[in-house]
Backbone as CSV, one residue per row, in Angstrom:
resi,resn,N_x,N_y,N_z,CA_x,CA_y,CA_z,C_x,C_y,C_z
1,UNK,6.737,-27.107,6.256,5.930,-27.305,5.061,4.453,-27.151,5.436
2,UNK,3.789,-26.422,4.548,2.146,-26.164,4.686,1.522,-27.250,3.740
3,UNK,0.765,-27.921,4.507,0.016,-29.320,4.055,-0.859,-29.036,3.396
4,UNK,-1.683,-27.769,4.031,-2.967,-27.114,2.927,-2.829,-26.636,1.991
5,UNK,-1.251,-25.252,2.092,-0.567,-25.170,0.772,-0.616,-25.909,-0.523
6,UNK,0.193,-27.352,0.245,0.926,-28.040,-0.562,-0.601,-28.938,-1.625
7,UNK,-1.519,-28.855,-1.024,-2.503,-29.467,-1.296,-3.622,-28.625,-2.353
8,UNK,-3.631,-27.278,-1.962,-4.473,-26.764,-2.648,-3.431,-26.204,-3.717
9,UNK,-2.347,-26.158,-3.892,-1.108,-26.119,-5.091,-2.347,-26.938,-6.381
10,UNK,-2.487,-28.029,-5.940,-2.387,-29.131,-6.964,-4.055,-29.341,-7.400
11,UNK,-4.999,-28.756,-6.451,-6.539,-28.425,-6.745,-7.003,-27.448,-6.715
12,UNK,-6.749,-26.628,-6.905,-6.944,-25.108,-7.499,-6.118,-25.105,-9.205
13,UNK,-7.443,-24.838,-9.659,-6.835,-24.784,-11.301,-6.120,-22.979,-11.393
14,UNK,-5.772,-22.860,-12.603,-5.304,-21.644,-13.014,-5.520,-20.538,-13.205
15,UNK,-6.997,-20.663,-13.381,-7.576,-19.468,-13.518,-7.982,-19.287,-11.611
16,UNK,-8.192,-20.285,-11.334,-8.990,-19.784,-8.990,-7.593,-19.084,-9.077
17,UNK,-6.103,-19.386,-9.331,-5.099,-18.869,-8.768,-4.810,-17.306,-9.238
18,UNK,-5.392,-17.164,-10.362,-5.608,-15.850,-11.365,-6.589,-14.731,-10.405
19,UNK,-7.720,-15.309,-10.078,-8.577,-14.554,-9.522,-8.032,-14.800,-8.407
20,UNK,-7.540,-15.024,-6.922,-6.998,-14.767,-6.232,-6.276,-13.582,-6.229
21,UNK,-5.285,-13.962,-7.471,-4.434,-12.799,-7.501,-4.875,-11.399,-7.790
22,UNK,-5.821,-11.272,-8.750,-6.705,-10.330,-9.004,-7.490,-9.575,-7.516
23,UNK,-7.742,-10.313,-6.579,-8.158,-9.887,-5.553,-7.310,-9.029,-4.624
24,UNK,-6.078,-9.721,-4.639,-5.079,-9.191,-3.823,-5.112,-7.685,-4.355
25,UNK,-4.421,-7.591,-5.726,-4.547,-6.443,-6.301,-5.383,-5.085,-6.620
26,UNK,-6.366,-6.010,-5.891,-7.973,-4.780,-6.672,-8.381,-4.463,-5.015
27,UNK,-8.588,-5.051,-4.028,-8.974,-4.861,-3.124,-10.247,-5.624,-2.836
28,UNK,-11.300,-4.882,-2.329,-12.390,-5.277,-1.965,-13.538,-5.387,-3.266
29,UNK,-14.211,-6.391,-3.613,-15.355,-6.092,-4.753,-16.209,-6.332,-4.530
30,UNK,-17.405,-6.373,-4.982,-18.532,-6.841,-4.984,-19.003,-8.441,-5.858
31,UNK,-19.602,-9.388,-5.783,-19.640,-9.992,-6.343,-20.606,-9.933,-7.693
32,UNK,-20.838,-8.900,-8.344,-20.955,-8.222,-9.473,-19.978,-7.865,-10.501
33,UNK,-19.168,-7.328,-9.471,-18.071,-6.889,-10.059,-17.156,-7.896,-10.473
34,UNK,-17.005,-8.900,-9.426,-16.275,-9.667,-9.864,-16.719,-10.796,-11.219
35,UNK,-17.741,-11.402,-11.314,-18.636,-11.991,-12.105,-18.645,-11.378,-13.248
36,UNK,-18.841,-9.602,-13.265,-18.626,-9.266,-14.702,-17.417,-9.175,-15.313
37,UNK,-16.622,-8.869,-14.766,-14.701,-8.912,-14.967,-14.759,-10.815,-15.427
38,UNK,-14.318,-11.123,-14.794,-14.143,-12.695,-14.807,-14.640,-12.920,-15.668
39,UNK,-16.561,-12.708,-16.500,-17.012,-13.766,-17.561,-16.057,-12.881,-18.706
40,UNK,-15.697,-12.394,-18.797,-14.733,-11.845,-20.224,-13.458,-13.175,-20.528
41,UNK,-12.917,-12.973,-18.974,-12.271,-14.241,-19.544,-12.586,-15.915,-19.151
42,UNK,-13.215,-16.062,-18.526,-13.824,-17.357,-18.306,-14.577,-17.814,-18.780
43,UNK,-14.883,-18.578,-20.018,-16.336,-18.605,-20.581,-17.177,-19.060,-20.266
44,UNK,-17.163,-20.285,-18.890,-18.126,-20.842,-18.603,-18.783,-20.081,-17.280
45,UNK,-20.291,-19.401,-17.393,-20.376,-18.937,-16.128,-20.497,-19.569,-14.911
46,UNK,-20.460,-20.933,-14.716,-20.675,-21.927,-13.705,-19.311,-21.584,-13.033
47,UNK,-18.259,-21.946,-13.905,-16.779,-21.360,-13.523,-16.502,-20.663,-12.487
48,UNK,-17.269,-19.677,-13.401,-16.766,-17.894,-12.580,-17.073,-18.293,-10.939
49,UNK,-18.658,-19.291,-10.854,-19.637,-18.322,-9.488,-18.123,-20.028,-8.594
50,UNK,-17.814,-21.025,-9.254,-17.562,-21.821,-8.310,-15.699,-21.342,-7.768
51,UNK,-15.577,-20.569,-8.537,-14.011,-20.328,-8.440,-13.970,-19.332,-6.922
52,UNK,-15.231,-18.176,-7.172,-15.384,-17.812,-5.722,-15.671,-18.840,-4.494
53,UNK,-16.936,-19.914,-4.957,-17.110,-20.388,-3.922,-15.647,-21.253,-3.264
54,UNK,-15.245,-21.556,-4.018,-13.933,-22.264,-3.944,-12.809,-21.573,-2.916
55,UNK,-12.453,-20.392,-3.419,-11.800,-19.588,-2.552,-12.176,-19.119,-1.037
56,UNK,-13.568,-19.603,-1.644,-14.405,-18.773,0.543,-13.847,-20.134,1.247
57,UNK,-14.289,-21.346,0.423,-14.240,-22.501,1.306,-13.010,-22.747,1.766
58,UNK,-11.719,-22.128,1.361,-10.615,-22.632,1.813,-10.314,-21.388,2.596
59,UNK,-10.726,-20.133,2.493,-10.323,-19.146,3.705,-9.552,-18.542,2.942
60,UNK,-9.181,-18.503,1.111,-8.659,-17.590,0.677,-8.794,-16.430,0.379
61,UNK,-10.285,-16.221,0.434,-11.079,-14.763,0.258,-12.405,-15.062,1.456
62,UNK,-12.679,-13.841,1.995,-13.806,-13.688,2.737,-14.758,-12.474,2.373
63,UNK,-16.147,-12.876,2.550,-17.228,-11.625,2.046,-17.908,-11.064,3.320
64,UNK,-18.207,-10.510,2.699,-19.325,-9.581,4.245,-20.090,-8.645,3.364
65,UNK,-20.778,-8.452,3.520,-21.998,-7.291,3.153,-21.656,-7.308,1.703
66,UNK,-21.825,-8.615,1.003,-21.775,-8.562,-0.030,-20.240,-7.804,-1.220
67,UNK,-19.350,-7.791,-0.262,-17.772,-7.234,-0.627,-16.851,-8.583,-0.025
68,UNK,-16.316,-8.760,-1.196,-14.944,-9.991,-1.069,-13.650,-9.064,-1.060
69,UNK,-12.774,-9.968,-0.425,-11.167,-9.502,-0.125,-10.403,-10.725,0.391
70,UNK,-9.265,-10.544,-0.480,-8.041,-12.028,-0.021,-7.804,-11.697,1.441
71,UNK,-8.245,-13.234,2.253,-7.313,-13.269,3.615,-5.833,-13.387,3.601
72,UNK,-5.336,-12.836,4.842,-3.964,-13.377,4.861,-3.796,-14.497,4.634
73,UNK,-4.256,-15.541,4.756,-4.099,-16.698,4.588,-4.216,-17.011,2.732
74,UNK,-4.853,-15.897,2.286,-4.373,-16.303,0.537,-3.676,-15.815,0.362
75,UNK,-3.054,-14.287,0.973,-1.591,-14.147,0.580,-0.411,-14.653,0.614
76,UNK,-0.636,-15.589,1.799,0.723,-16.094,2.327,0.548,-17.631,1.008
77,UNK,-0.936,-18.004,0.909,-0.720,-18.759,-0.200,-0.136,-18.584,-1.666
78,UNK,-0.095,-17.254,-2.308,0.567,-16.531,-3.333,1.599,-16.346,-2.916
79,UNK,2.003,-16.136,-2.033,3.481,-16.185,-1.245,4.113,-17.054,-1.734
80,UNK,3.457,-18.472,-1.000,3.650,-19.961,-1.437,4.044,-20.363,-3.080
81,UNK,3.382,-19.885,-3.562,3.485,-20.304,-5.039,4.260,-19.630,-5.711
82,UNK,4.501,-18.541,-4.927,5.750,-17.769,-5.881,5.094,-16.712,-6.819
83,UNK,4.018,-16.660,-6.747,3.439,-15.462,-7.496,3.442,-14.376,-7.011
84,UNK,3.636,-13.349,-7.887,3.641,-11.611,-7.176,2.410,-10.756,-7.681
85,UNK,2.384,-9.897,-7.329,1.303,-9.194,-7.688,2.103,-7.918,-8.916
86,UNK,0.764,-8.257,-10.111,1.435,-7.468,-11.130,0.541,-6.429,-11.507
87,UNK,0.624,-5.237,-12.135,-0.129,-4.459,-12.867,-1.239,-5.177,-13.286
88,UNK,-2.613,-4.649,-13.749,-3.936,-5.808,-14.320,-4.559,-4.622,-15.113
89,UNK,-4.550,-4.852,-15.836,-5.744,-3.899,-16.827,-6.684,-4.042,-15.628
90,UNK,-8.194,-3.406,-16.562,-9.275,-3.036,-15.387,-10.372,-4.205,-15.942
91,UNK,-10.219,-5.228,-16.905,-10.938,-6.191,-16.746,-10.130,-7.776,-16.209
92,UNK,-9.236,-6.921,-15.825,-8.419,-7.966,-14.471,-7.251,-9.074,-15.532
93,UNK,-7.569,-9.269,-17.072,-7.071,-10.027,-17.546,-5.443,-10.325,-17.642
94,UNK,-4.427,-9.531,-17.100,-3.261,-9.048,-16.988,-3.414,-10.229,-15.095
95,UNK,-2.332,-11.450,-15.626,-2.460,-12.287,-14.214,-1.427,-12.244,-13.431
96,UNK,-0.808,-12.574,-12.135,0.232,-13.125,-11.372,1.386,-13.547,-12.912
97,UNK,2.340,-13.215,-12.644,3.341,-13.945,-12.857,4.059,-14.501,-12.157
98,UNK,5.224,-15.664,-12.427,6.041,-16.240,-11.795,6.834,-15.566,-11.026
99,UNK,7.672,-15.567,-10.106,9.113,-14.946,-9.786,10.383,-15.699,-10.674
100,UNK,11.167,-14.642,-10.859,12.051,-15.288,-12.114,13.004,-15.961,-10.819
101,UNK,14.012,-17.019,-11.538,14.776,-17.183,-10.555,16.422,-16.716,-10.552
């Protein structure tokens, strides 16, 4: 059992787990890019900028020269949760779904 998993399951809201997934899928972005995608569906912009910071702090996404990308360590967390990576329109709003069982 993964303790950090099991932990960030339950503090990571729905939408950090959305944009995760969105990352996996899209690749590398800019944090422009991501900020403008995201405020379409997030309405609060405080949201948007803490959902990234959120993800750096746990090692689920990492930036460099101003370009973000999911670590292994957030895949294996989408792993964890049972989410797959699905088709996304191009303002990302199309999210993870479940695995059926």
């Amino acid at each position: 059992m993964n303790i950090k998993f099991l932990f960030l399951r339950f503090l990571l809201v729905d939408n950090t787990k959305k944009v995760l997934s969105w990352f996996e899928a899209g690749g590398k972005k800019s944090r422009a890019e991501y900020a403008q995608l995201w405020a379409e569906s997030i309405s609060k912009p405080a949201e948007v900028e803490e959902i990234l910071k959120t993800l750096i702090k746990y090692g689920l996404v990492r930036g460099k020269n101003n370009r973000y990308s999911i670590t292994q360590e957030g895949r294996d967390f989408l792993k964890y949760l049972g989410w797959r990576r699905q088709t996304s329109d191009v303002r990302g709003k199309t999210s993870a779904g479940r695995k059926q069982k």
